[in-house]
N, C-alpha and C positions, 0 to 999 in steps of 0.2 A: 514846709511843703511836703505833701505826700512822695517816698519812694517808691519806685515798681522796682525791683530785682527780677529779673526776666534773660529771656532769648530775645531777640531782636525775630529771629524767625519759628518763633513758638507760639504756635496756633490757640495754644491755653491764654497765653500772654496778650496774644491778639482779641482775644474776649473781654480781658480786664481793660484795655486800652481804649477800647470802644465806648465801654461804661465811661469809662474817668472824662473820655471827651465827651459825650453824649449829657453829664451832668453839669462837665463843665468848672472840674475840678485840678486845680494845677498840680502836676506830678513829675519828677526828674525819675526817666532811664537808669537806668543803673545795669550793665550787660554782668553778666554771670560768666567766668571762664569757665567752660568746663572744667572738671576737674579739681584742681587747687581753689578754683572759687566758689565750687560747690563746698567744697571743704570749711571754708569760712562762712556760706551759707547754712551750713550745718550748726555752726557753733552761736548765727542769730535764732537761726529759728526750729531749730532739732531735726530739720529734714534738709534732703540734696533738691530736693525739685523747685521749677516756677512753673507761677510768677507765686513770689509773698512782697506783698505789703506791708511798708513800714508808716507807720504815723503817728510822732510823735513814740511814744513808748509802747506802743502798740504794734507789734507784729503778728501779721496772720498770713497765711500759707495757703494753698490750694484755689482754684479759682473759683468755685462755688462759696467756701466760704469768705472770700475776698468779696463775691459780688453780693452777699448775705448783709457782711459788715458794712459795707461802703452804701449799702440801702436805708439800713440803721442808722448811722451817726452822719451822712448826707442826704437827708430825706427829699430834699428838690427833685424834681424830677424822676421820682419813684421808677423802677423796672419793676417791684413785685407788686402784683396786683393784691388789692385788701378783697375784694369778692373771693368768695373761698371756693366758689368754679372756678375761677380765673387765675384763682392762684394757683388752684391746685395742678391744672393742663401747664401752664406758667414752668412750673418745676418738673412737672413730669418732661416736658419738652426739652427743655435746658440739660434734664439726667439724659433722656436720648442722647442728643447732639453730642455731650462728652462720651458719652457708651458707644457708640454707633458712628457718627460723622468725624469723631477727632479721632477714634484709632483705626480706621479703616484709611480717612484722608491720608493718616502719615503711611499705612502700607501702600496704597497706592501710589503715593509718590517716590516713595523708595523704589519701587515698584517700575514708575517712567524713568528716574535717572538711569537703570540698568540697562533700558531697552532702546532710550532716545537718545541719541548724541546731542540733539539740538536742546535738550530738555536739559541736558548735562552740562552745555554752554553756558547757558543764560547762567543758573548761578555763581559766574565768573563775574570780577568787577569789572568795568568797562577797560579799565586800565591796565588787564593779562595783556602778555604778549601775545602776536599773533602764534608767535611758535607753543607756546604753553596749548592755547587753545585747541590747538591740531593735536598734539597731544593727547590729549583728554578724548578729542572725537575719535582718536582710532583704537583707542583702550576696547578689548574685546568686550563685547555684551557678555560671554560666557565667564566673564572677571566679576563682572558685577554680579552676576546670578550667584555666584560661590558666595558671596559678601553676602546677598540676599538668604541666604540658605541659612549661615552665620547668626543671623540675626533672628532665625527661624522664621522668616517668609518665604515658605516654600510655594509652588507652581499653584499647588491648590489653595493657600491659603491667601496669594495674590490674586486667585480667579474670586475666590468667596468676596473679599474687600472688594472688590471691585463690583460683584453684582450688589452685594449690599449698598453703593456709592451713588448707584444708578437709581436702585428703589427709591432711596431718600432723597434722591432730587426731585425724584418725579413724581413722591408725594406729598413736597413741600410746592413745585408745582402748584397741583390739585387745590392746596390749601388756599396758598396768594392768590388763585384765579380771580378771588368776587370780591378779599379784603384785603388794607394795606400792610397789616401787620399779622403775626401768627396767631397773637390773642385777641388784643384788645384794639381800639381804634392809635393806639401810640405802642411807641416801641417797649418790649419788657428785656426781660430777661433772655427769655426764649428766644427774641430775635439776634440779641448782639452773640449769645452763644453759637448758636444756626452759621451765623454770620464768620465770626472770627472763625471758629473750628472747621468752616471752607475754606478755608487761607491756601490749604494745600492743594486743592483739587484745581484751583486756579487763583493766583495772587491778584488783588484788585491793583486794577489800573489806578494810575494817579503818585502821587506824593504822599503818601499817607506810612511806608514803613522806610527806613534806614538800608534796603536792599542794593543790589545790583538793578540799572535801569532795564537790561536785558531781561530781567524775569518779572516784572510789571506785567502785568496780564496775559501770563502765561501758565500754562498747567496742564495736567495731566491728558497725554493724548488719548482721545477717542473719551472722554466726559468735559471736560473743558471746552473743545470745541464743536459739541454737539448739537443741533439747533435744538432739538426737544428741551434740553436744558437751560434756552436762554432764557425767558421768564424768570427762573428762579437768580440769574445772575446780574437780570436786570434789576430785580429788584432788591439784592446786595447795592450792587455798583448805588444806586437813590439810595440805600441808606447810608455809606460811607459818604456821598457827598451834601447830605443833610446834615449828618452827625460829624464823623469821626476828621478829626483836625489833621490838618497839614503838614508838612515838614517847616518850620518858622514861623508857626504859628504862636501869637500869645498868652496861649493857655500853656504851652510849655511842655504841648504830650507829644506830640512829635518830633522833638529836636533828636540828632541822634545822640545817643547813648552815652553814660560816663562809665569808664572801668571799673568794678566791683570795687567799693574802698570799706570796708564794715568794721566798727570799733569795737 
């Protein structure tokens, strides 16, 4: 069976997951510790990040080339188109989405945890205490914003992500208006990317990741719950409940997650 070594809440991860269930390919979880388990991810695959894929003797890294090979050696159900217009907007789209939508998504959400207590809550397990929880919402914004700074998201580089978050919704918008996919009449590449590396701006509703139930269809205030933006998350929400599999489901891509164990 194929491995994901992954985040559970890693929006790159969320891309590769989509595929696996979208082709309909059986795959075990595998959560990454920070840290100490990046460190043994190093020693499979010469790099610290996810998601990489293991299958068989075959290890590969990065999500673009993850979604390349799994096209290759699973060719059912194709994401890249063989038309070389189709393919070409196909990749151009997909390079967007991680250029553009996946690191803007994560500034912005860094971005609400600082400023939102309730955004702060959610991802808490259902099972914090009520005192922990109070805790957390009375932690000052001005704590966060230092953390923020830290991290090099400053004032203006949260206002940029954010107007860049707005554009791309709203010319992904534009695009769904007259068709059902980005490209082609089925889903590619470019969709399931689009798709996962929104994870942050708002979590899809349903059973679909290993989270906290409190951050289920929750995300970032003022684009999340914007009306101009629903179109584009209506038509997320149709493709995860088309495609991307459940928690207990028998393909095996949602179950949650085993501990990094790498020989």
């Amino acid at each position: 069976m194929l491995e994901l070594y992954q985040f559970e809440l890693s929006h790159y991860c969320e891309k590769i997951r989509l595929i696996l269930d979208y082709k309909g390919l059986p795959y075990r979880k595998i959560e990454v510790t920070p840290g100490m388990g990046q460190l043994d991810l190093y020693r499979m695959s010469g790099q610290r990040q996810v998601p990489v894929l293991k299958d068989g003797p075959e290890i590969i890294a990065d999500s673009t080339e993850i979604a390349e090979y799994l096209d290759k050696k699973y060719p059912d159900r194709p994401i890249i188109p063989h038309d070389p217009k189709q393919r070409g907007l196909c990749l151009l789209i997909e390079q967007w989405a991680d250029e553009s939508i996946g690191l803007n998504a994560r500034k912005c959400m860094i971005g609400a945890l600082g400023h939102d207590p309730a955004f702060r809550q959610a991802f808490l397990p259902s099972s914090t205490p009520d005192l922990l929880k109070t805790v957390l919402s009375s932690v000052p914004n001005e704590l966060f914003s230092v953390l923020e700074l830290g991290v090099g998201l400053t004032p203006d580089a949260l206002k940029s992500a954010t107007a860049a978050i707005k554009r791309d919704l709203a010319s992904l918008c534009f695009i769904l208006m007259e068709q059902p996919y980005l490209v082609t009449d089925h889903p590619t590449l470019a969709d399931f990317a689009v798709a996962g590396l929104s994870m942050y701006v708002k979590f899809p509703t349903g059973a679909y990741l290993d989270v906290p139930s409190g951050l289920k269809g929750k995300g970032v205030p003022g684009i999340a719950d914007v009306g101009i933006f629903e179109p584009f998350f209506d038509w997320r929400d149709r493709l995860y409940t088309e495609f991307r599999k459940t928690t207990g489901s028998s393909s095996g891509g949602s179950s949650s997650p085993t501990s990094i164990q790498i020989d």
